[in-house]
C-alpha positions as CSV (number, residue, x, y, z in Angstrom):
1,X,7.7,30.5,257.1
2,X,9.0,30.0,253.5
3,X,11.6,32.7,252.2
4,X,8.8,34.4,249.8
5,X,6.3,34.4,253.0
6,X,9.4,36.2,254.6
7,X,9.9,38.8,251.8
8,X,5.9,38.6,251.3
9,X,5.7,39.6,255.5
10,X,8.3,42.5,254.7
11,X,6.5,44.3,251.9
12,X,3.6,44.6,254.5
13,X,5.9,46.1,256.8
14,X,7.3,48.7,254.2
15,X,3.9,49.2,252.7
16,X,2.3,50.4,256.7
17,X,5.4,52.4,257.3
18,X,5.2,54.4,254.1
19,X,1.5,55.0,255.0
20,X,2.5,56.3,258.7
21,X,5.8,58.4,257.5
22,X,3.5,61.3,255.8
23,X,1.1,61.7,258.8
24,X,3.7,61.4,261.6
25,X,5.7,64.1,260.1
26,X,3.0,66.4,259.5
27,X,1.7,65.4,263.0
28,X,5.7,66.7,264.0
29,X,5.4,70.0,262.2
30,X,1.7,70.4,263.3
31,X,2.9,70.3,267.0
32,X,6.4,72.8,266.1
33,X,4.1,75.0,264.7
34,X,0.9,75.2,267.9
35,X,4.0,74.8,270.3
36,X,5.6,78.2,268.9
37,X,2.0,79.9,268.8
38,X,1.3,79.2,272.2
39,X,4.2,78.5,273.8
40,X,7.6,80.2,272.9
41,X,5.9,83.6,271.1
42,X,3.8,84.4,274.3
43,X,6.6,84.7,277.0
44,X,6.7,88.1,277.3
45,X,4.1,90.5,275.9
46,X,3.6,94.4,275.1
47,X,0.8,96.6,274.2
48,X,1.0,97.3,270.1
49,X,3.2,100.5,269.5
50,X,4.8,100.6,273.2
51,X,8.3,100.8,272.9
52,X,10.3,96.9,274.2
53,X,13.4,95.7,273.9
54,X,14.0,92.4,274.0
55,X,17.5,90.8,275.2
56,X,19.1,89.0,271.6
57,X,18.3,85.3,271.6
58,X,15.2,85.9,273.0
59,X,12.3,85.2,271.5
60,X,10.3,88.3,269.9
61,X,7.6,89.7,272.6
62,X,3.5,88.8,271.6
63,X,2.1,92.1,270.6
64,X,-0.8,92.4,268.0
65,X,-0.6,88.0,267.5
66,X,0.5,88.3,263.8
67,X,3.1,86.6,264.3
68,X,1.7,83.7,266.4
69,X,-1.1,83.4,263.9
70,X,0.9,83.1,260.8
71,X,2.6,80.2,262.0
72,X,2.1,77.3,259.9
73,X,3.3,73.7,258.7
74,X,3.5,72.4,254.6
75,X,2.2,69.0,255.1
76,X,4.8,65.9,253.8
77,X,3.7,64.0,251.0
78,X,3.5,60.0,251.0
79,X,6.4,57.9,251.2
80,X,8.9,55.8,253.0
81,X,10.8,58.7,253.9
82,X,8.6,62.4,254.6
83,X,9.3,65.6,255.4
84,X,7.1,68.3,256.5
85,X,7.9,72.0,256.6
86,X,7.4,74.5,259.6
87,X,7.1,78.4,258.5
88,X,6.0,81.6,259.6
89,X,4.2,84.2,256.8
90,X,5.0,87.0,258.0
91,X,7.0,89.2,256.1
92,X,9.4,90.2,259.3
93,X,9.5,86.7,260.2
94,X,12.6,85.8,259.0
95,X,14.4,89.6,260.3
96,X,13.2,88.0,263.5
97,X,14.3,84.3,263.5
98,X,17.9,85.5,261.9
99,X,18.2,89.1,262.5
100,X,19.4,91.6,260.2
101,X,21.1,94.9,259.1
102,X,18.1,97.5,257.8
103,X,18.8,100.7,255.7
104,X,16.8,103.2,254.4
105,X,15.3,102.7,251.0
106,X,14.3,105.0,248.3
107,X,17.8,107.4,248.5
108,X,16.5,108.2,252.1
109,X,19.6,109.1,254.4
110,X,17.2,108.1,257.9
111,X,14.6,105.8,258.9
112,X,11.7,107.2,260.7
113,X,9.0,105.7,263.0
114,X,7.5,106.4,266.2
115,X,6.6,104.5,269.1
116,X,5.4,105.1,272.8
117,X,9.9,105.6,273.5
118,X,9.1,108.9,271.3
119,X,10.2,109.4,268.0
120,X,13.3,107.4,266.1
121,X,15.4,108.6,263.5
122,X,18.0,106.1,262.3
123,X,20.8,106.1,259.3
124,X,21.2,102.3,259.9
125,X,19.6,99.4,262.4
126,X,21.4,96.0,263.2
127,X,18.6,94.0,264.5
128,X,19.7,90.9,266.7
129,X,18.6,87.4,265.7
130,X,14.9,87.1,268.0
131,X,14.5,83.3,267.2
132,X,11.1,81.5,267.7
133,X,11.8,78.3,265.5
134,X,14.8,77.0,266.4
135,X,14.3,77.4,270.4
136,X,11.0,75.6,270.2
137,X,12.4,72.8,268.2
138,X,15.0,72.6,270.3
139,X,13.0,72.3,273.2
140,X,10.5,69.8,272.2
141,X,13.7,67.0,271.3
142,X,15.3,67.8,274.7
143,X,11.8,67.6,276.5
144,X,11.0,64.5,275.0
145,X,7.7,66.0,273.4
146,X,8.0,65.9,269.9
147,X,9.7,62.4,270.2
148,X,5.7,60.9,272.1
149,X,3.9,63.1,269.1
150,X,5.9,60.6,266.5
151,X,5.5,57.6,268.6
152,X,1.8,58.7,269.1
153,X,1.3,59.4,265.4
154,X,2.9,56.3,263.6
155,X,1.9,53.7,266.6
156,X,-1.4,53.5,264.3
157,X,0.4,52.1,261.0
158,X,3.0,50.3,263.3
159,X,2.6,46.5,262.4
């Protein structure tokens, strides 16, 4: 093999590898995403409006599905290098995934809101982190899962 058959050999192998970065990470994020739906948002489960406390660190309890259904991924665009992005939509996602300290709004000196525990009156709530994201990331690298979705993914643009 000359040296510009060489260099000639090693554009080809760049050229596949850019083509299979883009699809493997979305094929990644894909899996983060169905993996939290199905997986680490259904451990426990209450009826909507019943009163449940879950221990902090735990994942948030399934209860209407909102959150399990807006789950989703940003797909990665083409390259050598790609990066896809795993989200939730809902608007208490985040309060969730990092917890948070909630006031009342509007010069209101309580919340107020009532569940099947009876009726809450609060000046001030310090909401524990409830995180969905992280744990099932975490999981899938220890478990080896998300590892056989990349190999799986970019074995088709693998020269």
């Amino acid at each position: 093999m000359t040296p510009e058959e060489n260099v000639a050999a090693w554009d080809d192998v760049i050229a596949d590898a850019k083509q299979g970065a883009a699809p493997t990470a979305n094929a990644m994020a894909s899996y983060i995403a169905d993996r939290a739906r199905t997986d680490t948002l259904r451990r426990s489960s209450h009826s909507p409006g019943e009163w449940h406390r879950a221990r902090p660190g735990e994942p948030p309890a399934y209860s209407t599905g909102n959150l399990s259904r807006s789950m989703m991924y940003k797909p990665a665009s083409r390259g050598l290098r790609a990066t896809a992005m795993v989200g939730n939509t809902a608007d208490y996602s985040r309060i969730l995934e990092f917890g948070c300290v909630v006031t009342p709004v509007s010069g209101k000196k309580f919340m107020h809101w009532t569940d099947s525990g009876g009726s809450w009156y609060h000046k001030m709530l310090v909401v524990p982190p409830h995180p969905f994201l992280e744990p099932t990331t975490d999981e899938s690298i220890r478990d080896g899962s998300l590892r056989d979705v990349a190999i799986d993914e970019f074995r088709k643009y693998d020269p």
